[in-house]
N, C-alpha and C positions, 0 to 999 in steps of 0.2 A: 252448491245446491241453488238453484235457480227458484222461485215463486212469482206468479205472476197474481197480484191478487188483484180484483175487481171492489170493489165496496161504492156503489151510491154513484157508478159514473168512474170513476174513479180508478185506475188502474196502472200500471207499473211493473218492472223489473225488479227483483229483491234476490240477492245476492249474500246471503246470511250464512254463518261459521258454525259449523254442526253443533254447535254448545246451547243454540239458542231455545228455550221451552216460553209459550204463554202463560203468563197468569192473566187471564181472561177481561176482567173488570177492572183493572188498572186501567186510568184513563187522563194521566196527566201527563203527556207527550202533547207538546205546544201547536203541533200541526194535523194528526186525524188521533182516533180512540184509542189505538193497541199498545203497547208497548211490548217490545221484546226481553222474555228476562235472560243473562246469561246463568250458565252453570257453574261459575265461578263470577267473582266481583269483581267490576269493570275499574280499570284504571283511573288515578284522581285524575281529574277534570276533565274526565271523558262526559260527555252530552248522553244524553238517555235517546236512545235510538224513536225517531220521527218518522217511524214505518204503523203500517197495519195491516198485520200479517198475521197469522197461526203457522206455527211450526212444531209439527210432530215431537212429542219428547219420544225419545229411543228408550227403551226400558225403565226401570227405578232412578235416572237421577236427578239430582235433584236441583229445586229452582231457586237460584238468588233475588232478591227485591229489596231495590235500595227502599231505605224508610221512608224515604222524601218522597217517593211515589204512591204514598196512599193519597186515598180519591176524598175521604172526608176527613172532618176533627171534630171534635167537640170536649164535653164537660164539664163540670160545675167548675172550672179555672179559664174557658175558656180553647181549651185543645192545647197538640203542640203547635210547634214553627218550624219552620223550616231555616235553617243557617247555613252559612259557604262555611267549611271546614276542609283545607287542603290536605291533612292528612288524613281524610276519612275516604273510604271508596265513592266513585263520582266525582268528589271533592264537595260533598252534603251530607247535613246529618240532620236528625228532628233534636230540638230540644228543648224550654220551656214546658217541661212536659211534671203535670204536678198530681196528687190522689183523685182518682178520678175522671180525669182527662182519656181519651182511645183514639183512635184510628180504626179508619177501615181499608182495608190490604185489598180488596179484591178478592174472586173466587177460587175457593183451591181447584188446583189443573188435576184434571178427569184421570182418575185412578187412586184418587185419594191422595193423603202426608201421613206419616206413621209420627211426623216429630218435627217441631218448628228452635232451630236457634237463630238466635242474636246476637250479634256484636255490638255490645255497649259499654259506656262507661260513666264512672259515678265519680261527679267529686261532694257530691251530698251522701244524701240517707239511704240511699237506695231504695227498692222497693220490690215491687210484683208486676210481672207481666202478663194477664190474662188471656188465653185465645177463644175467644166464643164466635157461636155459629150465628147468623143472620144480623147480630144486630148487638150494640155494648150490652145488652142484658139477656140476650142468647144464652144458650145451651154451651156450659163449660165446657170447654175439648181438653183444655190442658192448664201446665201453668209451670213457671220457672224465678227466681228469683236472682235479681241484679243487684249483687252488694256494692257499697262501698268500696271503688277496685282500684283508690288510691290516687284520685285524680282524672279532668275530664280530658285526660289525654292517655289513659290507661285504659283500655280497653280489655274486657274478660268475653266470654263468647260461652253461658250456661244454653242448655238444653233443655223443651218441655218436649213430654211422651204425649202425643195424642187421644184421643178415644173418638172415633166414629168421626174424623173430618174426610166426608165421601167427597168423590168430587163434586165442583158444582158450587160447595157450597162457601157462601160469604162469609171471610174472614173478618173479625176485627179485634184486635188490639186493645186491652185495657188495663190504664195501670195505677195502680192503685200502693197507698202504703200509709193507711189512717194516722201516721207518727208525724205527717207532714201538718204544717200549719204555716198560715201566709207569713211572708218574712224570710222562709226556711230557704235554702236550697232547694232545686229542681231535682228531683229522686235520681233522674237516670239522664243522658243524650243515647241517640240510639243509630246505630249507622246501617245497618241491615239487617234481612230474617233469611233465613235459608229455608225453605222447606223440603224436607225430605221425604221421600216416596217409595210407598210400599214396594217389600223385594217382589219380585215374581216367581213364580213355583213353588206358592203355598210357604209354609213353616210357622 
């Protein structure tokens, strides 16, 4: 598949693997705004694609987005971080991630998510992973819980069901587990979200 995109003067040849879908607002690719997400998880230490492009998603499936690619952080800890982790997809993970603390993913891709999972892992307390709409204190879409999964090199991969994430709208990420207290371990590292997308033909 060939693209030829234009942006701002800007223009080129784009030569992309039919896997590839946007998540819109993703904006941390080191050279223009887009990033490409695959529909599966890109190889460790593979680089996050330095294009800026939209490519049509083909039906319901669904979009990968490494964690490290959220566009902000914040909360009362200060946010996550970002860390080189060679056995993680990419070869990155977020971690430092403490109650309260979120991220923002970007906009879910046009046609809605029925269901967001992760791959994380806990050598703490675990916690909660929030998905809300516009903003850390948005409108709840969902929610999934990241136990204790035996080690930060044990990764588990729960599931949250959606309610009403239309396309369009800004995801973000909050994680929360009031049982934490400074000193403690970090609840959760987090290596990606998958978002998955509504089937077609009703049901």
């Amino acid at each position: 598949m060939n693209r030829r995109p234009s942006i701002r003067g800007v223009s080129g040849s784009l030569r992309a693997p039919r896997d590839l879908v946007p998540l819109a607002a993703l904006a941390l690719c080191p050279v223009l705004t887009l990033c490409l997400l695959a529909t599966s998880p890109p190889r460790a230490h593979a680089a996050p694609s330095q294009v800026s492009a939209l490519v049509p998603a083909p039906g319901p499936r669904p979009a990968f987005c490494e964690a490290e690619w959220f566009t902000t952080t914040g909360g009362a800890h200060g946010g996550a971080v970002r860390e080189n982790r060679l056995d993680d997809s990419g070869g990155r993970r977020i971690a430092e991630i403490e109650d309260g603390d979120w991220i923002a993913l970007g906009a879910v891709p046009q046609g809605g998510v029925d269901s967001v999972t992760v791959r994380a892992a806990s050598g703490g307390i675990g916690g909660t992973v929030e998905l809300r709409a516009g903003s850390p204190q948005g409108r709840l879409l969902g929610n999934l819980t990241v136990p204790y999964t035996g080690g930060w090199d044990r990764p588990a991969s729960p599931t949250a069901r959606l309610r009403g994430a239309v396309g369009g709208v800004r995801l973000f990420a909050v994680f929360t587990n009031p049982a934490w207290s400074a000193g403690t371990a970090d609840l959760f590292a987090l290596d990606w979200f998958r978002l998955d997308r509504p089937a077609t033909g009703g049901g």
